[in-house]
C-alpha positions as CSV (number, residue, x, y, z in Angstrom):
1,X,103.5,-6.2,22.7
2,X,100.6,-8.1,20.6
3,X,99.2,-9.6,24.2
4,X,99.4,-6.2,25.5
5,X,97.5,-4.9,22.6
6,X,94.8,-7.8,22.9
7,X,94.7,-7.5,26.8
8,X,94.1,-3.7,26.6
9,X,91.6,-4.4,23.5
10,X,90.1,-6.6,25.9
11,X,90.1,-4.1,28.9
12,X,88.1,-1.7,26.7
13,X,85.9,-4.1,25.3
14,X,84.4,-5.0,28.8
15,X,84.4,-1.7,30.2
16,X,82.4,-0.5,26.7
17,X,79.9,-3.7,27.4
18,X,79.8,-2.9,31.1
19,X,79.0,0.8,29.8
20,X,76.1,-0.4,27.9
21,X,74.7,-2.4,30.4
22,X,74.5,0.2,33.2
23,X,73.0,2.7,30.5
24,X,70.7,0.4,29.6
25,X,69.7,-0.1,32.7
26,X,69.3,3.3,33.9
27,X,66.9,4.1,30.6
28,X,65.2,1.2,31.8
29,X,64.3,2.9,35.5
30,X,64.1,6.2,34.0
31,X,61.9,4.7,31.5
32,X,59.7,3.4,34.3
33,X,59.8,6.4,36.6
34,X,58.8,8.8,33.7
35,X,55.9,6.5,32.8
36,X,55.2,6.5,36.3
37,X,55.6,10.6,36.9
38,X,53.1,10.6,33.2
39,X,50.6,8.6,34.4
40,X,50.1,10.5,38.3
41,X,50.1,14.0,36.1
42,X,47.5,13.1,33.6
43,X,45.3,11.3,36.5
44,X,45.5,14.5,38.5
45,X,44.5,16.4,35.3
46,X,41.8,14.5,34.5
47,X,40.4,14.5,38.2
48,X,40.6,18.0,38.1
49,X,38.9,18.6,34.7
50,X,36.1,16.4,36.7
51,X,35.9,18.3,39.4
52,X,35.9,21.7,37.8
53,X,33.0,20.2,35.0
54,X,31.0,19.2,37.9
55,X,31.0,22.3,40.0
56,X,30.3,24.3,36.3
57,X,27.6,22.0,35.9
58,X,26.3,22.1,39.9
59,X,26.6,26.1,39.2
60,X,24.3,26.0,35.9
61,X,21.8,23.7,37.6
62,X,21.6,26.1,40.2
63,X,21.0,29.2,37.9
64,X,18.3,27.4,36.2
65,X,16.5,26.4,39.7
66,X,17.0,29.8,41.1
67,X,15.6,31.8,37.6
68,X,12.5,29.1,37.6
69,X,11.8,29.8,41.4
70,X,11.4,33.7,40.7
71,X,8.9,32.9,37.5
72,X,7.1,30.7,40.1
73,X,6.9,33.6,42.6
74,X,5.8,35.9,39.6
75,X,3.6,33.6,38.4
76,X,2.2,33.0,41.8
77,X,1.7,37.3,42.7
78,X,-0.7,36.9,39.1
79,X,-1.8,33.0,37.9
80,X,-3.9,34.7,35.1
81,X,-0.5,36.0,33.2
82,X,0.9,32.5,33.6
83,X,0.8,32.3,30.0
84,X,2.4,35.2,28.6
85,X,5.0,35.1,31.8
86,X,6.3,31.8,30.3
87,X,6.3,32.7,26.3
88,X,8.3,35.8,27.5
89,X,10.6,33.6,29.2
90,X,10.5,30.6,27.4
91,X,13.5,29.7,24.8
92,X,13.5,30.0,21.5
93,X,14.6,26.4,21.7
94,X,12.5,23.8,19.8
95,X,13.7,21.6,22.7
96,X,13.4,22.9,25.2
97,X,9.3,23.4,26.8
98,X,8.1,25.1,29.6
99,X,4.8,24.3,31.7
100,X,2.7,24.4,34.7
101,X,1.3,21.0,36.3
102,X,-1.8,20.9,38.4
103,X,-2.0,18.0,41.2
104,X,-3.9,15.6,38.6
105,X,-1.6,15.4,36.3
106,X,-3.2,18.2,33.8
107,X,-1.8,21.2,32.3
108,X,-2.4,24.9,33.1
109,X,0.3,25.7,30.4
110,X,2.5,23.5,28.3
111,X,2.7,19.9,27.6
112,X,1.6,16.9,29.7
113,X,4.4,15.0,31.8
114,X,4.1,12.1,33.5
115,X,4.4,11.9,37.1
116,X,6.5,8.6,36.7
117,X,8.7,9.4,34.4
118,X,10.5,12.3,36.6
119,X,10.4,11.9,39.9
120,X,11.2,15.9,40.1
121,X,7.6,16.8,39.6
122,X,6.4,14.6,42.7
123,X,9.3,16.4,44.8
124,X,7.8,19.5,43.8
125,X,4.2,19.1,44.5
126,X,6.0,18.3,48.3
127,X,7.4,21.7,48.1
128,X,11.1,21.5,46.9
129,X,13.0,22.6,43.6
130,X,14.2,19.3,41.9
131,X,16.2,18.0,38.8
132,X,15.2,15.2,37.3
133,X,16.5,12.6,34.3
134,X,14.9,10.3,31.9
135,X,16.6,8.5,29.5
136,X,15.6,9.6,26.0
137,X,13.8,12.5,27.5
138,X,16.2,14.6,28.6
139,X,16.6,17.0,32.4
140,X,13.9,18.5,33.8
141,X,14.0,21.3,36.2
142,X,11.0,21.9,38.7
143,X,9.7,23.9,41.1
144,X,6.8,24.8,42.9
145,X,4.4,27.6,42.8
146,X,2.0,28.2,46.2
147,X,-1.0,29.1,46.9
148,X,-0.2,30.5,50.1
149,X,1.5,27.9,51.9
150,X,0.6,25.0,49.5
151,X,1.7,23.7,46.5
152,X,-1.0,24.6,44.2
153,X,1.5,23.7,40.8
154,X,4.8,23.1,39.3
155,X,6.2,24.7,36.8
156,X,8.8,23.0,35.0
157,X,11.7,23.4,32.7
């Protein structure tokens, strides 16, 4: 009866180890594959966060292009309200400045850029809206204004 006992003690003894074994070793794959499952989600959420940022920025950039081009056109219909044409648009922004280039590098309105340090401006006077960067400068935004069919300035943003 005792070795009966101890033999079925010992019965339940392995199957309780086997038990614990296998269950280990399924939280161990499950373990993995939720890791697994985790990382493809979040990856696909942050691609698409990307992608929507980008296209919300793409959309803003081309706002601001499209608003500079009609100042340029209104600007262009009367070049002696230049002036007032940008204070009335201009933000209230202190960081933000507005201006009109002439070929040599002078201002009709606004500050003085450099022709170097955004390459937007030299786009410009070739007759194309650009956005440019400068590190520790910031984004500008250009665009033409004609004299008929040429480029007689840029205004910028």
């Amino acid at each position: 009866m005792i070795n009966k006992w101890v033999s079925k003690r010992r019965r339940i003894l392995v199957v309780l180890v086997i038990a614990i074994i296998v269950m280990g070793f399924v939280g161990v794959l499950m373990n993995i594959r939720l890791k697994s499952l985790l990382r493809t989600y979040m990856e696909r959420q942050v691609t698409e966060q990307a992608r929507t940022l980008a296209d919300l920025s793409s959309e803003q950039f081309e706002l601001e292009i499209h608003n500079l081009e009609n100042i340029a056109r209104n600007i262009m219909e009367d070049e002696n309200e230049a002036e007032s044409i940008l204070n009335l648009v201009a933000d209230d922004n202190e960081n933000i400045s507005m201006g009109i280039l002439r070929l040599d590098g002078t201002t009709l309105v606004g500050y003085s850029l450099s022709f170097s340090d955004f390459n937007g401006i030299q786009k410009s006077f070739r007759g194309h809206s650009a956005v440019s960067y400068k590190k520790g400068l910031g984004v500008l935004f250009t665009t033409p204004i004609y004299d008929g069919e040429n480029v007689k300035y840029v205004l910028y943003k």
